[in-house]
N, C-alpha and C positions, 0 to 999 in steps of 0.2 A: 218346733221341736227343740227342748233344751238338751244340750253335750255338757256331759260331765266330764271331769279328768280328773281323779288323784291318784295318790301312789299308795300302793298294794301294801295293806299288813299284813304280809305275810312275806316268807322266804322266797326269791326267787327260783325254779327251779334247779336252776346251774347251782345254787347252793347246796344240794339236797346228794344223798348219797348214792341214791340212785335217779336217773331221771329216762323216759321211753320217749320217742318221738318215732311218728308215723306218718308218713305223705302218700294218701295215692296220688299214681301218677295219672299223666294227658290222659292215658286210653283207660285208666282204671273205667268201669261202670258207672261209680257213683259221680267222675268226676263228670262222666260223659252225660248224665244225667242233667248235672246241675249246669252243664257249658248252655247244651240244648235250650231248658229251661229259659236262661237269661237271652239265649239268641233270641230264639221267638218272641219273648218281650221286645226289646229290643226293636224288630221287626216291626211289630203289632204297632207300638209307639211311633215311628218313624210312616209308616203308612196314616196313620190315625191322623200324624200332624199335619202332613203334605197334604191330604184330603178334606181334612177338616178342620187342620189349623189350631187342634187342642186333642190333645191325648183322653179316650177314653176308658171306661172301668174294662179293666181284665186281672185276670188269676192263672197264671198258666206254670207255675211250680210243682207240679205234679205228673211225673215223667217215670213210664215202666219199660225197664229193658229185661228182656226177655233172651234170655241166648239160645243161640241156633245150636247144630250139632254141626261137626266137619270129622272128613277124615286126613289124618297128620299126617304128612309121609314126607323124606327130604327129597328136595326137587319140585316140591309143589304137592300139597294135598289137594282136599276138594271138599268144598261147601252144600252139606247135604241138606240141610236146613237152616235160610237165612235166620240175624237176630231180628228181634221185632221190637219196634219202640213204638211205645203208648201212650199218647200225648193227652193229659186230660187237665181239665180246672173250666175255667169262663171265660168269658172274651164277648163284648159287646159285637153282636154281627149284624146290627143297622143302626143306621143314625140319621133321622132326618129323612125318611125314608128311603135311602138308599143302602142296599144288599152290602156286607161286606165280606168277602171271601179267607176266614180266618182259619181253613181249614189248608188252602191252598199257602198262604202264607206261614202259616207254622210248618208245614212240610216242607218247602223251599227254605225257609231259613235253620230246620236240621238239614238238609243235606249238604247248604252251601258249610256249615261249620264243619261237618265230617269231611266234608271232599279238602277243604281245605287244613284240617288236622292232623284226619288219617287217611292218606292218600292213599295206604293197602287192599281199604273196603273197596271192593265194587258196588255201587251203590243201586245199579238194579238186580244185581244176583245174590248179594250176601247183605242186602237191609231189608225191611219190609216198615213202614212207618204208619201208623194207624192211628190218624185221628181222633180224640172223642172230646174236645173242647166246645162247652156247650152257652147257649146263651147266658150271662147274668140274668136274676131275679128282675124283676123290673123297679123293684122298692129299691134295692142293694145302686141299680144305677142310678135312681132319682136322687140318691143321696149322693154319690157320689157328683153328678152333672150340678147339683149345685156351689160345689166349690170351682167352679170354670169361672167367676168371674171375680173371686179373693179367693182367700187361702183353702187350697186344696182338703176336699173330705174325705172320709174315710168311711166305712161300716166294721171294721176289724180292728184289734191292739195288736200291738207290737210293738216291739224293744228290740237293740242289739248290742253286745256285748264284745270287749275286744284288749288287748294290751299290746303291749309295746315296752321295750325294743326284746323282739327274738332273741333267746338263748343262743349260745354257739352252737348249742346240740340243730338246733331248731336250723339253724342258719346254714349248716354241714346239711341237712338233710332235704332241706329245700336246695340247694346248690347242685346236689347229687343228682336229682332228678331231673330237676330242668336242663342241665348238662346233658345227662342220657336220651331225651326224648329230645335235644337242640337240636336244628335242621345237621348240623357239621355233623353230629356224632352221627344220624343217619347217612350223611352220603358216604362217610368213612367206613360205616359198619352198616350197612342196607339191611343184614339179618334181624339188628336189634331191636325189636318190637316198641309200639309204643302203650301196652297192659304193660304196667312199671309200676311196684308198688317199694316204696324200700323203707327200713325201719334202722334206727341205729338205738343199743342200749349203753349209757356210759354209768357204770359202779368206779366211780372217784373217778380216776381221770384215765380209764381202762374204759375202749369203748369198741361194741364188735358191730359190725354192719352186715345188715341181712337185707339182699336185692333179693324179689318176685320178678324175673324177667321174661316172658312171651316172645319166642323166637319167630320167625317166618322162614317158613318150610322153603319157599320156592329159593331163597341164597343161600340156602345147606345142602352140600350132594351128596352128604353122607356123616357119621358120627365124628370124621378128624377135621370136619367146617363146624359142626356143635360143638365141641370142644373147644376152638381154636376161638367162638363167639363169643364164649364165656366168659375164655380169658380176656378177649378185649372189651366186655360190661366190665369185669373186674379191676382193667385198669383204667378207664373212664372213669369211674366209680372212686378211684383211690387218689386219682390225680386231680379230680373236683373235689373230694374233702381235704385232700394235702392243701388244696389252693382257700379253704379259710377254715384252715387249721393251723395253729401254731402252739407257742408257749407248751402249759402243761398235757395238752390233751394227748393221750398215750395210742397214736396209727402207728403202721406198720410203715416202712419205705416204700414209696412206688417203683414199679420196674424199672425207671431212670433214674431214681437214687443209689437202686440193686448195684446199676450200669456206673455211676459212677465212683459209687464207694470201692468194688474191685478196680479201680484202675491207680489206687493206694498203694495197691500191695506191690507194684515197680517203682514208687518214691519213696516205699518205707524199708524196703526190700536189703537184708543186709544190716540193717541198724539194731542196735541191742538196747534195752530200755531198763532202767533200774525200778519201775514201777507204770505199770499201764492203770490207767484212771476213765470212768466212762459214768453217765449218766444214767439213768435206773430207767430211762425211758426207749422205750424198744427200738427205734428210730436212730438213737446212737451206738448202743450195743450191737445191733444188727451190722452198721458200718464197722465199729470195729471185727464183728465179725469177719465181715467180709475180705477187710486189710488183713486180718492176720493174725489177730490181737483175741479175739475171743474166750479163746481159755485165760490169757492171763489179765485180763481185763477186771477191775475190781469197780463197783456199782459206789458210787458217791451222789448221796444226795443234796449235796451241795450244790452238784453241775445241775440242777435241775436248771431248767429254762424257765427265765421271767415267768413269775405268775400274773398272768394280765388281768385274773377277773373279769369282770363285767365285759371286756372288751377284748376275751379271749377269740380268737378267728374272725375278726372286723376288720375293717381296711380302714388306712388311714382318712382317707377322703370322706366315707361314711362316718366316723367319728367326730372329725372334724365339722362336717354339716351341723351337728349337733354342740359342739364346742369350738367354734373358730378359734385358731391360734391352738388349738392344742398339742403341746410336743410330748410324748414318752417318756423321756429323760426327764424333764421337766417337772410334767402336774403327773408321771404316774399314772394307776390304773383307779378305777373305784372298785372297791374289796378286792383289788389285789396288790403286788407288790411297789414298793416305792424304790428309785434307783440305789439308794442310800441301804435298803434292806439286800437288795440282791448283792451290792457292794459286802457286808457283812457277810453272805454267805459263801464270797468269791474268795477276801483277804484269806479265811483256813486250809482253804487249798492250797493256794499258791506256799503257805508254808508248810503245808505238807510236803510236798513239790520239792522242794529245798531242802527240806530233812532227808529227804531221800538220796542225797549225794551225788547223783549222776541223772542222766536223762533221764526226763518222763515223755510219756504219750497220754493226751488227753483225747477221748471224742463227746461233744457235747453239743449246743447249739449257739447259734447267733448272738442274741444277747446278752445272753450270760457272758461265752467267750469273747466278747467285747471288753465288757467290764472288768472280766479277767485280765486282760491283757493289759488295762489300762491302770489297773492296780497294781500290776508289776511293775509299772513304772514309776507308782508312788503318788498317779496325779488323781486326782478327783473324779468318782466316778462319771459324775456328769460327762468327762470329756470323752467319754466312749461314743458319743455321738457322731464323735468326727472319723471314726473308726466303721468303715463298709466291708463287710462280711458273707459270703456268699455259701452255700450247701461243697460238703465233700471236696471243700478248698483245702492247703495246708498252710500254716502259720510257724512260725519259729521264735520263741522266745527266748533271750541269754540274757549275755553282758560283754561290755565292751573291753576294759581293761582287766578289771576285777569286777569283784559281788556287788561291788559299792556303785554300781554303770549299769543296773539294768538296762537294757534297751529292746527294737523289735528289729529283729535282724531277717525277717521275712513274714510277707503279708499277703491274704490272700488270694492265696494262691493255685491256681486252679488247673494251672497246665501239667497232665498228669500222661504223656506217652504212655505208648505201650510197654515201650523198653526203654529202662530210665536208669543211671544210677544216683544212689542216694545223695544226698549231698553232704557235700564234707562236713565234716565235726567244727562246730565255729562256737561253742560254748558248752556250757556244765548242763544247763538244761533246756529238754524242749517241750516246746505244749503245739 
């Protein structure tokens, strides 16, 4: 078999003005299809070897599920009519003349993958499994039983096709899912079914997320447990894309950012600002929201957040596999921004900032407001590396004696009581 590898002429999608990604999930149909499928191979294979020490001709990728009917009620519906899977293709059932039971073993290795997937099915009241896996042609095996002793035969072509590495889109939408059907999110939320289908669409860096989620009737006793389900798919859902999402990609706060952005509004409580500053990205505006700030708050796109390109919502560790040694500040992103660019678009702020004559309020993100910080102090972007930054912290920027003394006169900082008062006036401006 010869593997090819180049690299794609054409635009990646993350480049593109619009980009869909679509994951069905564990319980979707088609996926439950093609799990089965591979099981029983699998199965087929592993029997085949132990008995006879070489794997022989089977086809069994051709799997029909057939859905039952049930009645939905919260507290528990009822299964009026099992689904039915319809197991078909070929499968060698003697060899050597000995019987070999591929009807039995395709059936036991769907039920062992569903019992073990979706432990909701009852698997004698709500499956029905229907064999129809027939013998191979006897020519089709002769050809195939002569590669047993070199290189493996064939009667069929085939090809497959594949890339690398996952968009961010792609990487958000695989992460969402496997999250929602992970064993924790069910023992957390036991309602949340595992028929999970979810789709995210991003037009520029605006991206909306649409969950298919299948509840189970028996952990709802009524319509304020269905409601109260949703909301926790929704924030599963938002706190698994928060977690490889960053830079520019334009979500919403998750309900613990909601949580900790109000608790601003007792550190900032009392202070008056000669200019409120905020990034155009929902994520920051929504915190200033929430402090206080929202009406006066003026959208700068300068506070965008590092553009990471290629390596938008990736972890370092993952990156890193792929580039050993590689640091941010450093080598940068591929097709996105370089520390020295983001640096350029931090230096007009800060003198915006300045022209302004008296305090400012900034809300932005991480490493921008790194590099922000570190530019007011005149030293090279690079050194914002040594600078750690945390969500819904507060930071204070001045001077010491005079203009001429920038300094950081508080860092992030996180401790945000209930009941707070502000803290004292220590310089002309703050960020």
């Amino acid at each position: 078999m010869d593997l090819i590898i180049h690299t794609a002429g054409f635009a990646s999608p993350a480049t593109l003005a619009v980009e869909v990604v679509e994951r069905k999930g564990l319980g979707h149909p088609d996926t439950i299809c093609d799990a089965l499928a591979e099981s029983i191979s699998v199965q087929l294979c592993r029997h085949y070897f132990e008995r006879f020490g070489t794997i022989l001709h089977h086809n069994v990728d051709k799997i029909l599920l057939c859905g039952g009917s049930a009645r939905a009620a919260f507290g528990g519906g009822e299964v009026l009519e099992p689904l039915e899977l319809y197991l078909a293709g070929r499968a060698t059932s003697e060899y050597q003349g000995e019987g070999i039971s591929v009807a039995e073993i395709a059936i036991e290795a769907c039920r062992t993958w569903l019992q073990s997937h979706l432990p909701a099915l009852d698997l004698d009241r709500h499956v029905k499994i229907i064999s129809r896996i027939r013998p191979g042609s006897g020519d089709l095996i002769r050809i195939y039983s002569k590669g047993h002793e070199r290189t493996p035969l064939s009667n069929d072509t085939s090809c497959g096709a594949g890339f690398a590495p996952l968009t961010p889109l792609e990487n958000v939408v695989l992460t969402v899912e496997h999250i929602l059907n992970s064993a924790e999110t069910k023992r957390a939320h036991p309602a949340i079914g595992h028929d999970i289908k979810v789709m995210r669409v991003r037009r520029g860096s605006r991206i909306s997320l649409t969950i298919g989620c299948a509840m189970i009737g028996q952990y709802l006793t009524g319509i304020e447990d269905y409601l109260q389900a949703k909301i926790a798919a929704r924030q599963v859902a938002l706190e698994a894309a928060r977690s490889k999402t960053t830079g520019r990609t334009d979500i919403p706060l998750t309900e613990r950012g909601e949580r900790d952005a109000q608790k601003l509004i007792a550190r900032l409580d009392g202070m008056t600002f000669a200019g409120v500053l905020t990034s155009p990205l929902q994520r920051a505006r929504r915190t200033g929201e929430l402090a206080g700030f929202g009406e006066r708050a003026e959208p700068d796109p300068d506070l965008m957040e590092w553009d990471y390109g290629a390596y938008e919502g990736r972890r370092t560790s993952d990156i890193r596999a792929e580039r050993p040694g590689w640091r941010l500040f450093e080598d940068g992103c591929p097709g996105g921004e370089t520390v020295e660019a983001v640096s350029v678009r931090a230096d007009p702020v800060i003198g915006r900032i300045r022209a302004l004559g008296g305090d400012a309020l900034v809300f932005a993100h991480r490493d921008i407001l790194r590099i922000l910080a570190i530019r007011w102090l005149s030293l090279r972007a690079v050194e914002a590396r040594h600078l750690y930054l945390t969500t819904a912290s507060l930071s204070i920027l001045g001077y010491d004696h005079d203009l001429d003394e920038p300094v950081i006169r508080l860092w992030n900082d996180g401790r945000h009581p209930i009941h707070s008062s502000p803290p004292e006036k220590m310089m002309p401006e703050r960020i």
